[in-house]
N, C-alpha and C positions, 0 to 999 in steps of 0.2 A: 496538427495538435489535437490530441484528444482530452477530455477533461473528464475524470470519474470521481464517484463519490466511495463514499463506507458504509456497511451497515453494522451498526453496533451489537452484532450476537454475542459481545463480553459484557453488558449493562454503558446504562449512557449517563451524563450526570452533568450541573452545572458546573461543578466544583472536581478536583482531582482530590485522591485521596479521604475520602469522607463521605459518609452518607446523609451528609445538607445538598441538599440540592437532587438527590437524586433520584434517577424515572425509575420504574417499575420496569423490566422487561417481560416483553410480552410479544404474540404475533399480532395482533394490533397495532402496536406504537412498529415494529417490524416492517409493517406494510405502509405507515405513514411516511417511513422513511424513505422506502421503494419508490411507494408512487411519488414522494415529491423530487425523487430524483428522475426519474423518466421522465413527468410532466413539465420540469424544466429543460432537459435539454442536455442533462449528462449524458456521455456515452456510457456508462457502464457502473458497476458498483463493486468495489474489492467487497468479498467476505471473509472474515478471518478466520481463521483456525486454528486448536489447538483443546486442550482438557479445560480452557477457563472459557468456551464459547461453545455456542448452541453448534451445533452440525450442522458445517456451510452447507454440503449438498442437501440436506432437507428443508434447512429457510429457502436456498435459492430456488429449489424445485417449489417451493410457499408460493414463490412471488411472482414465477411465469403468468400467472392469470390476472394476476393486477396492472401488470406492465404493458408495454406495447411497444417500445423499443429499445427498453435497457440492455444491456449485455451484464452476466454476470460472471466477476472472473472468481473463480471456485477452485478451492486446491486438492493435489490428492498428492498421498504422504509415502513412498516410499516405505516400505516395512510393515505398515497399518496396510495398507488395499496391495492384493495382486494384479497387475498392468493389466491382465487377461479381462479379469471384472470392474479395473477402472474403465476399461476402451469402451465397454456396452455400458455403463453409465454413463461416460460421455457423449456416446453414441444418440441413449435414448435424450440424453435429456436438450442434448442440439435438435433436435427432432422436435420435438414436446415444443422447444421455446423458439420454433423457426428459426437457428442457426447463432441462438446469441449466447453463446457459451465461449468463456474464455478460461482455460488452464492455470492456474498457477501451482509450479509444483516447490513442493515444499519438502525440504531433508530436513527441518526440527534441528533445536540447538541448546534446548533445556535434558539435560541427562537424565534426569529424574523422573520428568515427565516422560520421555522414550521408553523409560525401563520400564516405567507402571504402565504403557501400552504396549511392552514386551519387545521392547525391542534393546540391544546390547550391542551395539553398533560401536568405536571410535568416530570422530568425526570424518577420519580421510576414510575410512569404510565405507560407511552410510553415504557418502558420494562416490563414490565407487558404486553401491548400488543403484543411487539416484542416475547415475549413468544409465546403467542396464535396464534400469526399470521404464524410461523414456525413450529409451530405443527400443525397446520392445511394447510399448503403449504407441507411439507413433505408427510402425511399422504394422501392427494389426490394424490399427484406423486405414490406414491409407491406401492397404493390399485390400479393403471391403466393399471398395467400390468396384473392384473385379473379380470379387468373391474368392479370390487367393487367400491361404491361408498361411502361418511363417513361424519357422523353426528358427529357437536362437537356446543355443548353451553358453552360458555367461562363469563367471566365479561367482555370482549370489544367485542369479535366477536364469531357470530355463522355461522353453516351453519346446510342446511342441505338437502341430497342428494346429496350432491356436486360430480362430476365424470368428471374424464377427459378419453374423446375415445380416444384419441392416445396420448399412454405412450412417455416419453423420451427413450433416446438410454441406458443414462447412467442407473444401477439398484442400487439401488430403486428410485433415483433421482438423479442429478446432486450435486456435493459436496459444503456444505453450508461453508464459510468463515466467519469471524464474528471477529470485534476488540470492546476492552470496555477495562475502566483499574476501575472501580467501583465496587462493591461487585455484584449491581445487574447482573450488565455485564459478570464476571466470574461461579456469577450461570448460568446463560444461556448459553454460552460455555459450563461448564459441559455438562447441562442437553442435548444439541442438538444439536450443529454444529460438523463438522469434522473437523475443524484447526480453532483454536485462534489465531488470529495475534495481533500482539500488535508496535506500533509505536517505532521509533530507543532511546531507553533508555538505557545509560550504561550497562552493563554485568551484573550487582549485581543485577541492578532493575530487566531484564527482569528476571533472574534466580526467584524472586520473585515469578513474575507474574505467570512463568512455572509450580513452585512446589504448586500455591496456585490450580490453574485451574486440572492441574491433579488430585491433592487431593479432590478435588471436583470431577470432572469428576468417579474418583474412590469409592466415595459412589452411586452412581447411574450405575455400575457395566460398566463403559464407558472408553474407551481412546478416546484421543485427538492430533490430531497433533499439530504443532507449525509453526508460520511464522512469519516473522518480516518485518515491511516498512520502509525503510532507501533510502536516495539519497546518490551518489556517485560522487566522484571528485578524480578520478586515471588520474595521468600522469606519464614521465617516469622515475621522480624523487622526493622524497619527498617536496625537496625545491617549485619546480613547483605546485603541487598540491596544497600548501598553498598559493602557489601566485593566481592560479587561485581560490581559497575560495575566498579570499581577494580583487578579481575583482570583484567575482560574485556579492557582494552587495555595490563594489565602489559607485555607485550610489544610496543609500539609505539614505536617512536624517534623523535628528530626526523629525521631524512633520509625516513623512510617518510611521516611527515605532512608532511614544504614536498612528496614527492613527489605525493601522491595531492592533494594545495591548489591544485599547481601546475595539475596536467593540470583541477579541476572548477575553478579561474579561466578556461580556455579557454573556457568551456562560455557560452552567452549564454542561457542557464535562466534565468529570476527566479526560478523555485521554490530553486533551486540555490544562487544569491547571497542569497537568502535565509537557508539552513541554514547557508552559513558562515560567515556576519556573526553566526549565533549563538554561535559558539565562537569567533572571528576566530584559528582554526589553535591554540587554547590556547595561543597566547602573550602574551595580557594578563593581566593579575589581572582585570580587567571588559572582558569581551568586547564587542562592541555593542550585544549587546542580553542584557542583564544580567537578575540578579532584581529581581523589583518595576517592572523597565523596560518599558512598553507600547507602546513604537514602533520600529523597525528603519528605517536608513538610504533612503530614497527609489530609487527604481528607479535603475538606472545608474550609480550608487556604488558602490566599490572596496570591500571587508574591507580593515581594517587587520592590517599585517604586523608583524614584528620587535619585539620583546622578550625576557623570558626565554625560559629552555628550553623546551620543550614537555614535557619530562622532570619529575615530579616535581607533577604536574597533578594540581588534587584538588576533592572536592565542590563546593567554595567556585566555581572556577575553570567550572564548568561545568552547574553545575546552575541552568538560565538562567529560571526557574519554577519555584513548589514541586512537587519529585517530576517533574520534567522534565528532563533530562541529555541534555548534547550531543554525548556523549563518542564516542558512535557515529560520528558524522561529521568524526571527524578523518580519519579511512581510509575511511569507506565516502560513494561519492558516493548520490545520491536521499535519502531517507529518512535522517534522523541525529539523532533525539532519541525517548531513551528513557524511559517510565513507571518510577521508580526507588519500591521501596520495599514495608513488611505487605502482607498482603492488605487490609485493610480501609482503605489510605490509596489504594492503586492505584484499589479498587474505588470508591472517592469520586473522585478525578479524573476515572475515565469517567463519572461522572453528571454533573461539572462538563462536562465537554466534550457529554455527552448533554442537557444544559440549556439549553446554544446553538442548539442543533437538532439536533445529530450522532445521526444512528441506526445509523450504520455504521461500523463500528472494526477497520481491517485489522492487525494485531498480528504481530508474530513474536519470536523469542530465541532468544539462540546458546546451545546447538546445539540447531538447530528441533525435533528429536523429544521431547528431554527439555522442553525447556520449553514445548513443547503439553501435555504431560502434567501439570507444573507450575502452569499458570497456570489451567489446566480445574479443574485441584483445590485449590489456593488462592483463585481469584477466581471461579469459577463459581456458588458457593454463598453469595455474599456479593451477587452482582447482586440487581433487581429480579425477584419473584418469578413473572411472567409470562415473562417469559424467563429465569431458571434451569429453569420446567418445560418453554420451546422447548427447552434446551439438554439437559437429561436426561431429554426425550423426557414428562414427568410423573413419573418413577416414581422414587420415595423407598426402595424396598424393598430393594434391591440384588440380589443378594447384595456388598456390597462387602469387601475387603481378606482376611486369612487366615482361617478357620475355627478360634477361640481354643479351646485345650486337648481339642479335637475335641469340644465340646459347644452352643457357640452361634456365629453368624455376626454380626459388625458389621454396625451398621443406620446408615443414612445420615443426617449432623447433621438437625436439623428446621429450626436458626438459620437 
């Protein structure tokens, strides 16, 4: 099991939807977040991407000098970068960072935003590219440590001659990441990346997801790993945890959710129609896909709209699986459901989701710094003991917390 964190290059904040509460970005608060993820014990840190965030590959290229063991999973976008000049930037920058570079490749699912970065794709296109463009990024990585070079004529891209003189650290390349919940997306998984992740869906769903992708994976004579993106809201009591849900988008209105509903209805994501058929905008009492509910509306189906307010939305209303809450994605598009709850309830749904196959759990909490620090020290200690001692390096000794009445120092739980 791997455990990574986020770095917030979209802005971070107490609150969703509103600017109470919210930090300032900067590469300062940037590197706070870095380093308190490496000095804990994360393996790694997703950075996002897209026109509402800083440019993953130049924060993460930021943060190699602060770090010391993090890995940073970094995307590049089919249509935006050529394979050729993505392979030598991931080249140099696994180099740069002694090998801890991880890929995620990204097809984009906002239209609008494509178009203002020039790209005029349909969706079964753009993975259709996304195809050629990772088989041609691969296969230059991999032919550099023999200093071969590779011709490939595709229907969107060719090359040819293509060569990179200095190979990456990691062999044959740095490891590809890759989320989709669309057919064409889980052929692709099959055929090439090394972990499918897939955004926080009930247990039943992702179990789907799992057995469709292997199965696939497994006629093209391949495995796959598994990861899942989920945010978290652990405190030291269940009560608490939901009260803190229940703050986090205190200040969110209805005009800000039909707003942010409106623009991720544009989107032709399935991952995306996905996450808001989970909440159908909090304006049903049962959403679409409800608790104890294990199947979600068919590809190309509409969220249902119109009902009550949005105002006034509560556990009941949104907590679409146990300890699974959708509340995040009334306002935020990608990723919109959160791990709600004790440490020791949190810490049992990632072993349910790590019992599907999931080894990999990209996590985050507003606001990122504190609740890195939060979820490291509530749920760190409660994981499987082979990775609690990945994550605190082995050592039980500490010195942990104050020096009591200047005579003894606190020693780290054994539980």
């Amino acid at each position: 099991m791997q455990i990574f964190w986020f770095i917030p290059t979209h802005g971070d904040s107490r609150y969703l939807g509103t600017a109470k509460g919210a930090r300032q970005l900067s590469h300062d608060y940037l590197k706070q977040v870095g380093v308190a993820a490496d000095s804990l014990g994360y393996e790694g840190v997703l950075i996002p991407t897209g026109r509402s965030c800083e440019d993953p590959w130049v924060i993460a290229s930021s943060l190699i000098a602060v770090t010391k063991n993090l890995k940073f999973l970094v995307a590049v976008r089919p249509g935006l970068h050529q394979p050729a000049l993505a392979a030598r930037m991931a080249a140099s920058f696994d180099r740069l960072s002694g090998g801890r570079l991880l890929i995620n490749l990204v097809t984009g699912g906002d239209q609008a935003e494509l178009e203002g970065d020039g790209v005029f794709l349909d969706h079964a296109t753009r993975y259709e590219q996304s195809a050629e463009f990772i088989r041609i990024w691969r296969e230059i990585l991999a032919r550099s440590h023999q200093g071969e070079t590779f011709d490939y004529e595709g229907k969107h891209l060719t090359v040819k001659g293509a060569k990179l003189l200095f190979p990456p650290l990691q062999q044959p390349h740095p490891p590809v990441y890759f989320g989709g919940s669309s057919n064409a997306a889980h052929d692709l998984a099959a055929e090439q990346v090394e972990t499918y992740l897939t955004w926080g869906e009930p247990p039943a769903e992702v179990a789907k997801k799992v057995a469709d992708v292997r199965a696939r994976a497994a006629k093209h004579g391949r495995t796959v790993k598994f990861g899942i993106r989920l945010h978290v809201i652990v405190r030291e009591t269940d009560a608490q945890a939901w009260q803190a849900a229940e703050e986090l988008i205190s200040h969110v209105d209805d005009a800000t959710v039909a707003h942010a509903q409106a623009v991720f209805s544009r989107m032709d994501s399935e991952g995306q129609r996905r996450m808001a058929a989970l909440h159908a905008g909090a304006r049903n009492k049962a959403p679409t896909l409800g608790t104890g509910v294990s199947s979600l509306p068919p590809e190309g189906a509409q969220s249902p709209r119109g009902g009550p307010s949005a105002i006034g939305r509560s556990r009941a209303d949104l907590e679409i699986s146990p300890n699974l809450w959708a509340g995040v994605g009334l306002v935020r598009g990608g990723a919109g459901t959160a791990l709600v709850g004790d440490p020791q309830t949190v810490a049992a749904r990632i072993e349910e989701y790590a019992a599907l196959g999931l080894d990999t759990f990209v996590l985050s909490g507003y606001p990122h710094l504190e609740e890195a620090y939060r979820f490291a020290e509530l749920v760190f200690p409660l994981l499987p003991l082979k990775l609690r001692d990945k994550l605190t390096g082995g050592n039980p000794l500490g010195p942990f917390g104050e020096t009591v009445a200047n005579d003894f120092v606190p020693r780290a739980s054994q539980s």
